[in-house]
N, C-alpha and C positions, 0 to 999 in steps of 0.2 A: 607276323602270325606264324605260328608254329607248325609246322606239315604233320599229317596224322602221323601215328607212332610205327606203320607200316612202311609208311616213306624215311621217316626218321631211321628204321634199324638199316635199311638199305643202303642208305649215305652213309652208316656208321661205318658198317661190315665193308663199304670201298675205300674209305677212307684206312680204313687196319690194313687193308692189304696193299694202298700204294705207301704206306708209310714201312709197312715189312720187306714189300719187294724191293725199297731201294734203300734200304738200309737207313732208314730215317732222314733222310734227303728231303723226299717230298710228305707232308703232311705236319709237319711241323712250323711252317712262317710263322711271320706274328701278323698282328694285321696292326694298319697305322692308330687303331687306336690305344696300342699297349696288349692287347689280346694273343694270346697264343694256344697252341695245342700242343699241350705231353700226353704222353701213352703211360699210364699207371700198372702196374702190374703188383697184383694183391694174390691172396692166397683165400680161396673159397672156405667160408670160414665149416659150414660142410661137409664137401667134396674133399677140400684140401687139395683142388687143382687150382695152377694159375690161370688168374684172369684177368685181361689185359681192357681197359676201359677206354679211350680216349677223351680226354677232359678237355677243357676251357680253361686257361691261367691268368692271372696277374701275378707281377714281381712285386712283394713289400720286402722290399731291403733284401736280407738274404733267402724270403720264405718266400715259397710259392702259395696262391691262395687261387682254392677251389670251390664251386658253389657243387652241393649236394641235392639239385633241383630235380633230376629224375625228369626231366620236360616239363615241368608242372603236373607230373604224378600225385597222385594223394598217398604214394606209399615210399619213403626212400628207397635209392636206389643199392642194389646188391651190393657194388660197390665201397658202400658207406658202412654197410652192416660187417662186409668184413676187415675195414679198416680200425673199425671197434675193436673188435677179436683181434686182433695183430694188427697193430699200426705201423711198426716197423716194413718198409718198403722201398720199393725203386720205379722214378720212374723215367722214363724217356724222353730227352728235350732232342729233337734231331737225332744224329747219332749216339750222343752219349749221355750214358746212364746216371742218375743220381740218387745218392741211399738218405731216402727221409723217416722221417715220424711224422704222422697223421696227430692231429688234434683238434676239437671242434675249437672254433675261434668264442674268445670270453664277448659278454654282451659289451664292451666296451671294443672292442677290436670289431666285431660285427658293426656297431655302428659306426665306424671309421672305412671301414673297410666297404662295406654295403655300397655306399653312391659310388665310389668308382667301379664296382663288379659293372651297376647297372651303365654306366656311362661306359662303359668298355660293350657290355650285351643285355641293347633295354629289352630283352627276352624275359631275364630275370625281375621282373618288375611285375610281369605279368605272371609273371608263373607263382610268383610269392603273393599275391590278389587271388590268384584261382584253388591255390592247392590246402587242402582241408589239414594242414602238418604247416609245421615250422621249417622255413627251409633253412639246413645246415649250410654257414660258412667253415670252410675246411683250411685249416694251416696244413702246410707241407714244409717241415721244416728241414734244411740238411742235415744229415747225423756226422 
């Protein structure tokens, strides 16, 4: 079950600062089921300030693949909107940085891709049941 979205920015915002303070040491593992966390850093499409997300990954081959779930929001996340505008990006596995291009994954790569997001985090199963949108799968692909 999902924590409200109160408890959710709290976890977020500790999780960005032990991943900052130690130079991407901690907040990045994987966990045993293939699951990992990068730190995306996108450019407020906006602002035009950086903004730094922490995400949920899977490895397909060389791309990284990101779900665009927002918690099961009914509105995509900031995120996503500025990865539209500028898809060119970087983002952070542990310590070091990698420069991708953003692109929503084809409906053939979605449903390839889809059972293992959920088998990595049955979160996403539910979240795409509740949310009034289509939830984006996200390629990360290296440049």
């Amino acid at each position: 079950m999902t924590p409200p979205r109160p408890i959710l920015r709290i976890g977020w915002a500790i999780h960005k600062a032990f991943f900052g303070a130690t130079g991407g040491r901690v907040g990045a593992e994987r966990a045993g089921d293939g699951l990992g966390t990068l730190f995306l850093t996108s450019t407020g499409r906006r602002s035009g300030k950086a903004r730094r997300n922490a995400l949920f990954y899977i490895e397909d081959g060389p791309d990284l693949v990101v779900v665009a779930s927002n918690a099961g929001d009914d509105a995509d996340p900031s995120w996503w909107h500025n990865l539209r505008a500028a898809p060119d990006v970087a983002v952070m596995i542990g310590p070091q940085a990698v420069p991708v291009r953003a692109r929503r994954a084809s409906a053939e790569e979605f449903a390839r891709l889809w059972p293992r997001l959920v088998a990595a985090n049955p979160e996403y199963a539910a979240y795409r049941k509740n949310a009034a949108r289509e939830i984006p799968v996200v390629i990360l692909a290296p440049r």
